[in-house]
Residue frames relative to the residue before (quaternion, step in Angstrom):
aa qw qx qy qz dx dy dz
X 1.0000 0.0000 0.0000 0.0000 0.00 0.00 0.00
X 0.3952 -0.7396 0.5319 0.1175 3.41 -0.83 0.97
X 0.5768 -0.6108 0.4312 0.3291 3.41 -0.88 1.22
X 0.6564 0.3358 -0.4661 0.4891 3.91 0.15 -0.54
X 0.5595 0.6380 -0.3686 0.3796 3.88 0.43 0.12
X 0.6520 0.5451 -0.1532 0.5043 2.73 1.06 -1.53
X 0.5664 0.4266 -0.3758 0.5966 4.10 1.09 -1.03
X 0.7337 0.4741 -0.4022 0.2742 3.40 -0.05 -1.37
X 0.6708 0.4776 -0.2334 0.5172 3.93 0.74 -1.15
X 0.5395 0.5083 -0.4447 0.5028 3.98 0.95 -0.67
X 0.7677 0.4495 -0.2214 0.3995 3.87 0.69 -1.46
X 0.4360 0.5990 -0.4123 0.5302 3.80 1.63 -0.46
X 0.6483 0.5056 -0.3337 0.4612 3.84 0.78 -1.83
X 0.8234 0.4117 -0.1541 0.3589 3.61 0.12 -0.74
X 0.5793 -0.6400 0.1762 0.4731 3.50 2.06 1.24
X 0.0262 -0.8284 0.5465 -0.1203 4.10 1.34 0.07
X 0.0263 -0.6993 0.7065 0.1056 3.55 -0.45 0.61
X 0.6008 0.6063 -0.4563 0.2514 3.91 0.25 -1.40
X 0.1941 -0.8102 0.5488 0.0691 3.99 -1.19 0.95
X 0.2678 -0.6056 0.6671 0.3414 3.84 -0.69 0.12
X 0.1491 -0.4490 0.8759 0.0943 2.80 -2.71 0.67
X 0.0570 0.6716 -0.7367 -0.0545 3.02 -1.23 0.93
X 0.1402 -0.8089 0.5425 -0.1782 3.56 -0.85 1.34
X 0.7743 -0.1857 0.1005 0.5966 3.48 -0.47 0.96
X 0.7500 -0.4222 0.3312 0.3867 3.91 0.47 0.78
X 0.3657 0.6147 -0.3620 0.5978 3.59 1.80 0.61
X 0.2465 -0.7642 0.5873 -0.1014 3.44 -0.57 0.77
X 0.4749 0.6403 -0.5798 0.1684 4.04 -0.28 0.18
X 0.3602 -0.5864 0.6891 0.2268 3.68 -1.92 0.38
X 0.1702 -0.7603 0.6263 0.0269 3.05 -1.34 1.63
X 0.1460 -0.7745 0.6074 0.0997 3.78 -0.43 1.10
X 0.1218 -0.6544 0.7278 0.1651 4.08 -0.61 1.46
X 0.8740 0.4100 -0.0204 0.2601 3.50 0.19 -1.55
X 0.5241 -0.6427 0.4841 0.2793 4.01 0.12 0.65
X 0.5672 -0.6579 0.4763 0.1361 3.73 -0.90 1.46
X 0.3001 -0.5391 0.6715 0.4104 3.48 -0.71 -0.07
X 0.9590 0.1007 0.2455 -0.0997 2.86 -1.40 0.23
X 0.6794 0.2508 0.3537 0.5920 3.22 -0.70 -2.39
X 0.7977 0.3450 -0.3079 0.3872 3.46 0.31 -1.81
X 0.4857 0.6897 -0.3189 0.4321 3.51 1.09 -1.18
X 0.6657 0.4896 -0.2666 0.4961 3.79 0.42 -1.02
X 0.8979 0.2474 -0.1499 0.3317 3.00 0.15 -0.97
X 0.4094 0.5585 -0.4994 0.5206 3.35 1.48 0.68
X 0.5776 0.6476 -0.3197 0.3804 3.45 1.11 -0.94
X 0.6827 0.5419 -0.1087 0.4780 3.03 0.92 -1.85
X 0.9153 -0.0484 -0.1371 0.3756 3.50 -0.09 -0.97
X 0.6524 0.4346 -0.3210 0.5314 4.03 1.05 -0.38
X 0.6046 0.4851 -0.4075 0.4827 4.15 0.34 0.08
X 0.7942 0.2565 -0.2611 0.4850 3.28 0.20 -0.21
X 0.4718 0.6244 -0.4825 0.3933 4.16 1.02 0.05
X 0.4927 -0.6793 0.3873 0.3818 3.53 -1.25 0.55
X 0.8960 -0.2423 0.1025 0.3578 3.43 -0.93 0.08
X 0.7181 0.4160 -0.1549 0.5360 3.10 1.02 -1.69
X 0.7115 0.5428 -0.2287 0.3831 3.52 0.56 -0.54
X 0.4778 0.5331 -0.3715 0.5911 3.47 2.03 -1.15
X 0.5193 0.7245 -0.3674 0.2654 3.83 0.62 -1.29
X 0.7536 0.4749 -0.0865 0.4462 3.19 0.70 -2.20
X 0.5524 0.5748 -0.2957 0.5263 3.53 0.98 -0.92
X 0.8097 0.2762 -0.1832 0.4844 3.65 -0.12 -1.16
X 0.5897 0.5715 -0.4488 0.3524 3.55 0.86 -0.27
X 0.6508 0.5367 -0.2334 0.4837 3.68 1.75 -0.30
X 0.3980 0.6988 -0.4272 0.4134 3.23 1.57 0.12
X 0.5017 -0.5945 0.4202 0.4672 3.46 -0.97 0.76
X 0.3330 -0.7294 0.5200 0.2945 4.33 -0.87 0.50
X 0.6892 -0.4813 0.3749 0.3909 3.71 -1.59 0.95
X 0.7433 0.5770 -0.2134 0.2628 3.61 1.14 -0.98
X 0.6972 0.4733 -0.1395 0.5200 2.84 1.65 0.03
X 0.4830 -0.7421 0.4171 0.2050 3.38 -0.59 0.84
């Protein structure tokens, strides 16, 4: 398991609402619904401040808009 997993599934445990689109090779996180919390922190804390490639890997484990 790959560490940007590992954040992404810790922030899912902790009620994460925020979702990826990935789209023609376009990546973005779409937030409808307001974090708990906990979850809110720790997006702050550990996936906002990572460089690019690494934010990437993280959100790419987020559950995706395209999927039920």
């Amino acid at each position: 398991m790959t560490e940007g997993r590992r954040i992404a599934e810790e922030y899912l445990r902790l009620g994460g609402k925020r979702r990826v689109k990935i789209d023609d090779n376009q990546q973005t996180v779409r937030v409808w619904e307001a974090d708990p919390p906990a979850a809110e922190q720790f997006w702050h804390d550990r996936v906002e401040g990572l460089e690019a490639r690494r934010r990437r890997e993280v959100e790419f484990f987020l559950p995706s808009i395209n999927s039920p």
